[in-house]
C-alpha positions in Angstrom: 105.5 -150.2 20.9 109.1 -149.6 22.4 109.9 -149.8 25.8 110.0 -145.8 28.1 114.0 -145.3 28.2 114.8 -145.5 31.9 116.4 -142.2 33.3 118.4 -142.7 36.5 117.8 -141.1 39.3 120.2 -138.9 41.4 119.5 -137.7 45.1 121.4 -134.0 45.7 122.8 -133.6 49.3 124.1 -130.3 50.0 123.5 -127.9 52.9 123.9 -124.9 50.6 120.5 -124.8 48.7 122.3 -122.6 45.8 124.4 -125.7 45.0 121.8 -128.3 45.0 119.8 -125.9 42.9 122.8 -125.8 40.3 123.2 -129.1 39.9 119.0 -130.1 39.9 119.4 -127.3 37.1 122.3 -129.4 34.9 120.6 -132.5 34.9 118.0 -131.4 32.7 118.5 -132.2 29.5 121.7 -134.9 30.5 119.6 -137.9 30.7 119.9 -138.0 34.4 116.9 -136.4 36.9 117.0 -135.2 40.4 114.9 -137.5 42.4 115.3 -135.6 45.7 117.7 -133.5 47.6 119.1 -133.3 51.4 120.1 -130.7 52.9 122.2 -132.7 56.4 123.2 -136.4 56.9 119.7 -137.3 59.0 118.1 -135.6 55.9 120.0 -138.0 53.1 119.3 -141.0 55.4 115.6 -140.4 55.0 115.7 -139.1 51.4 118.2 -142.5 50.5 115.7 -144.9 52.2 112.6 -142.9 50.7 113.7 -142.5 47.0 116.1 -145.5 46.4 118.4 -143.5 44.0 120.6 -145.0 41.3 123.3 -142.4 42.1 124.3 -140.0 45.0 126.1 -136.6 44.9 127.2 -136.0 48.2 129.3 -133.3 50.1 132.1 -134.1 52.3 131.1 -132.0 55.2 127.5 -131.6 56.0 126.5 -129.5 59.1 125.9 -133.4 61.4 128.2 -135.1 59.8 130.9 -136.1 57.3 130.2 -137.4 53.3 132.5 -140.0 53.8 130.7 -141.5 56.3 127.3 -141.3 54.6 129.6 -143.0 51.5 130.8 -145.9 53.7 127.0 -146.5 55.2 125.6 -146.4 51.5 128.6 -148.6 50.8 127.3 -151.7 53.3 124.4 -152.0 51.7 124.9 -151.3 48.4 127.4 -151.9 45.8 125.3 -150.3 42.9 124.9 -146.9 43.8 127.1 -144.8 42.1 128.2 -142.0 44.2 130.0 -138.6 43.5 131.5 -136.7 46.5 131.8 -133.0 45.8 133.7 -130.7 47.7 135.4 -127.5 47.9 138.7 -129.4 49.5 142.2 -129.0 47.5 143.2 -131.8 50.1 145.2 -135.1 48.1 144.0 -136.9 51.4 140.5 -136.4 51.3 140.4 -137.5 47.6 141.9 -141.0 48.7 139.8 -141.1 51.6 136.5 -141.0 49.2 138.3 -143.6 47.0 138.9 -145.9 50.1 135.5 -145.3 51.3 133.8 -146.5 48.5 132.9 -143.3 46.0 132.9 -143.6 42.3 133.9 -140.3 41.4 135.5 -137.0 43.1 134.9 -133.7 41.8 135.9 -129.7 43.4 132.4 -127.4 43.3 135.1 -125.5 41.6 134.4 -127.5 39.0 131.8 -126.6 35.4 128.9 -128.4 36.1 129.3 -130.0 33.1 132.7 -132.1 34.5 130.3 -132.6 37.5 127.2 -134.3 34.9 130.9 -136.1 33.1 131.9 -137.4 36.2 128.6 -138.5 37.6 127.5 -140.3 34.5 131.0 -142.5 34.6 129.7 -143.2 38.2 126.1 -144.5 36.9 128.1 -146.8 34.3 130.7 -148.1 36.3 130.1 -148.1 40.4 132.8 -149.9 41.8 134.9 -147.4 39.9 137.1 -144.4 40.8 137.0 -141.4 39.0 138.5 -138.2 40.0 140.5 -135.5 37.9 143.9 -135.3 39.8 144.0 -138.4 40.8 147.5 -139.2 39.2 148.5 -136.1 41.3 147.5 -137.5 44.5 148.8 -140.9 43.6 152.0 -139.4 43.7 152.2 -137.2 46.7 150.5 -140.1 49.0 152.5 -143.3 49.4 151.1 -145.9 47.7 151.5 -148.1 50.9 148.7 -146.0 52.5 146.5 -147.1 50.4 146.9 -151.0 49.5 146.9 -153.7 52.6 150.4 -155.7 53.2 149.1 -158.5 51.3 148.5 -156.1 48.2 151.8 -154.7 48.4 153.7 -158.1 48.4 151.4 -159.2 45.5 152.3 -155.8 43.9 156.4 -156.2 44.4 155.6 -159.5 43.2 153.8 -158.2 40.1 157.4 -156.7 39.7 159.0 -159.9 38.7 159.7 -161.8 35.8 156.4 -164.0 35.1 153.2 -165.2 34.2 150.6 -164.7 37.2 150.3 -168.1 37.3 154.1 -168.6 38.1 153.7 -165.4 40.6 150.9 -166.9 42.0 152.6 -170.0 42.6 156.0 -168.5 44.0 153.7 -166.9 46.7 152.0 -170.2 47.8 148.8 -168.8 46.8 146.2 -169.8 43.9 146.2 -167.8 40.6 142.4 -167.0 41.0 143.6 -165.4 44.8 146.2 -163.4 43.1 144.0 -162.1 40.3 141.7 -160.9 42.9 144.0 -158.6 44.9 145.6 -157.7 41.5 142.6 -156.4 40.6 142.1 -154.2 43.8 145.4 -152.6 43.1 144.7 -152.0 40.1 141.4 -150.2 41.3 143.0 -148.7 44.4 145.8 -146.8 42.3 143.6 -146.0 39.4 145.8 -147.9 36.8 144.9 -150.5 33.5 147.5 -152.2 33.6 150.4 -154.4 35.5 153.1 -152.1 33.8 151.5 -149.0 35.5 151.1 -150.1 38.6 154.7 -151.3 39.1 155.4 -147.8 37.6 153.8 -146.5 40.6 155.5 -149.0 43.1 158.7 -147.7 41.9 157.8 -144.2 42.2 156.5 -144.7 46.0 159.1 -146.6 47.0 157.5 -150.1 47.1 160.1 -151.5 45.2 
């Protein structure tokens, strides 16, 4: 007898009832359920600690408080929990501001529900990641020095250079498995797969 296929559960917090009632609505049938819904940031607290969810859609302004700090609270605890902030912002700023504070994904109510299921699903499979139509826009109107620390950015010009990461690594007095490591959070910071893109980036903000 097989196994019951696990359906992850997604906690709705909205303070417009029509909008949580939209997106309960488009889970059915996606292989995702609502497991509860919150209405204000007191509200998601009790509904996070009561229902455990595997993923989060969250507004960025609730009527107590702000998404992005319900994100970076989530955050501290747990690294697992995919979360989707939705908002009705055109702002480039508040899109890296959910990335820095930890979402996995960024999506306008503007948006088809169906690009909101898309969006929320790459969340589920990959937490730690960032996912956000736009993105590459915003990347380009915000410096890219906003969003990497100093030591980032001088692993980033370094990234520029002629070299092996070992041989980087080494030129900047640091161990290769350092170097990976913050290579890596640039990489997730600016949304990029590759080296070659992310010094495509520096050049176009200036870094180098």
């Amino acid at each position: 007898m097989s196994s019951p296929v696990y359906i992850p559960r997604v906690l709705i917090i909205d303070d417009h009832a029509a909008v949580r009632a939209g997106i309960t609505q488009a889970l059915l049938g996606s292989d995702l359920q609502c497991c509860g819904q919150a209405a204000t940031f007191d509200e998601a607290l009790a509904q996070i600690a009561h229902t455990n969810p595997d993923a989060i859609v969250v507004d960025l302004n609730l009527p107590d408080g702000s998404g992005l700090d319900l994100i970076r609270w989530v955050r501290k605890s747990s690294s697992e929990t995919a979360i989707v902030m939705l908002t009705m912002s055109d702002s480039d700023a508040d899109l890296i501001a959910a990335m820095q504070s930890g979402a996995s994904g960024y999506v306008k109510k503007s948006a088809p529900l169906a690009e909101v299921i898309s969006i929320l699903k790459r969340a589920i499979a990959a937490p730690s990641s960032f996912t956000a139509s736009g993105l590459t826009m915003a990347l380009k109107s915000i410096s890219a020095k906003e969003l990497l620390t100093q030591r980032e950015v001088e692993v980033l010009r370094s990234l520029s250079l002629v070299g092996d990461i070992a041989s980087l690594a080494k030129n900047m007095n640091i161990s290769e498995s350092t170097f990976k490591t913050h290579t890596s959070s640039i990489y997730r910071k600016l949304e990029v797969p590759n080296r070659a893109s992310a010094v495509k980036i520096a050049r176009d903000s200036g870094i180098i």
